[in-house]
N, C-alpha and C positions, 0 to 999 in steps of 0.2 A: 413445298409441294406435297402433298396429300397423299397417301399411299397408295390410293385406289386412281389417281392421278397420276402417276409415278406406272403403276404396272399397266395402264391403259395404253401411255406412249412407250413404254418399253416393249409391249405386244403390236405397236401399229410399225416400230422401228424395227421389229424383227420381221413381221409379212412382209415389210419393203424389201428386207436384204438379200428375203427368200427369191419374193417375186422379180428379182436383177439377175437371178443365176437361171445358166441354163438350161430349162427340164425342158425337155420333148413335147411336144405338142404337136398334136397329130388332128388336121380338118380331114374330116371324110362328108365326100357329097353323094345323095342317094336324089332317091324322086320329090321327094317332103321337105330337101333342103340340106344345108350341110350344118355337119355335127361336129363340134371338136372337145377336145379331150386332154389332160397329162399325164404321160404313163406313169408317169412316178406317182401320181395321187389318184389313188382308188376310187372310183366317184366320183371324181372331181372333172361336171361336163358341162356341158354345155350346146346349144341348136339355133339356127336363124335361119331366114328364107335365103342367106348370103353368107359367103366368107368371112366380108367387115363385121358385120353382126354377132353369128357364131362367136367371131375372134376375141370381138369385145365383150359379152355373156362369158369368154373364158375366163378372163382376167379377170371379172368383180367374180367369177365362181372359186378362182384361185385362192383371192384376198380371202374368201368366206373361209373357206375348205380348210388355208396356213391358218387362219385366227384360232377356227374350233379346233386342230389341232393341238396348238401353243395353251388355249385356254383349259384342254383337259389334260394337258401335262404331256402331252405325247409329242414323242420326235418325228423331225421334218424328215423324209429321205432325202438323200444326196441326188443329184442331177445326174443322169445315164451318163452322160457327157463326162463329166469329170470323173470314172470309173477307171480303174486303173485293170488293163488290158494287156496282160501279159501272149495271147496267142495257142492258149493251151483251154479245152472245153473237152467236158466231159459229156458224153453224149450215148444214150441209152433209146434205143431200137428196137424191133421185133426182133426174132431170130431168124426169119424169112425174109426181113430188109435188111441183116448184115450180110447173109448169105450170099442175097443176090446183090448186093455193091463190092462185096469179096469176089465175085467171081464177073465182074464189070471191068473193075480195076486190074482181074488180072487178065483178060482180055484186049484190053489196052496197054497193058507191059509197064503198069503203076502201083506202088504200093498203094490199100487200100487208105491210107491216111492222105496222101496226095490225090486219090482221088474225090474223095471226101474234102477235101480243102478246096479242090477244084469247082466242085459243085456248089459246097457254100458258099465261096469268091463271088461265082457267075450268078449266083441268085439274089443277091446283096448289092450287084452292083449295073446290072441287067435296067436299061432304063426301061420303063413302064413293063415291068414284068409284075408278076402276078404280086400283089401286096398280099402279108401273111397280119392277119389279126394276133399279136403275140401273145394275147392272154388264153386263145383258144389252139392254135398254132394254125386253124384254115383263112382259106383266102378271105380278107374282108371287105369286098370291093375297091374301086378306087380310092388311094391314098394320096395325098401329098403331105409328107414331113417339111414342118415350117420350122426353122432356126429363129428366127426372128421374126417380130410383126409383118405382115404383109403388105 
């Protein structure tokens, strides 16, 4: 087999391995139609007048996205998913929204770290609550996080 033969299927056998693990993908639908996306790959979008469409425009934008990747040398990120989450975050504020969740939690008769745990829990897990755009950290309309094809 021919070298240039040899790194073509070694580059299509690695987007495969990538494209089975799993990254995030986030459809979001507006007026123009729904757009999806993988947090883990910068760029990497995709749009159709529908779900199925969007979905499938992800996945040939995935394949494209891992190939240029692999092909200028650069490394794949890891899957959100498979991060290893110990429960511990560091978390930097105004000094007017420590304040005031300092003086909430002690109002409520909570340390302020329980109070804080409290509110991230209930906003993470809050059905159809407000979805937060995480690259920008405001609201970015209606989400739905898909695990799997739809």
């Amino acid at each position: 087999m021919s070298e240039v033969l040899s790194k073509a299927w070694n580059v299509e056998r690695r987007v495969a391995e990538v494209l089975a693990a799993p990254y995030a993908r986030v459809l979001r639908r507006d007026e123009d139609g729904v757009s999806a996306e993988v947090l883990e790959f910068p760029g990497c979008y995709s749009a159709g007048p529908d779900g199925p469409s969007a979905w499938e425009g992800l996945e040939e934008a995935m394949a494209l996205w891992v190939e240029s990747q692999l092909e200028q040398g650069q490394d794949i990120p890891p899957p959100l998913a498979g991060g290893r989450y110990q429960g511990r975050i560091s978390l930097r504020v105004l000094p007017s929204v420590h304040a005031r969740a300092a003086m909430i939690a002690a109002a409520e008769g909570v340390s302020l770290n329980r109070w804080l745990s409290a509110a991230v829990e209930s906003a993470v897990s809050a059905p159809g609550g407000p979805p937060v755009d995480l690259r920008t950290g405001y609201s970015a309309g209606p989400v739905r996080r898909v695990a799997e094809e739809p």
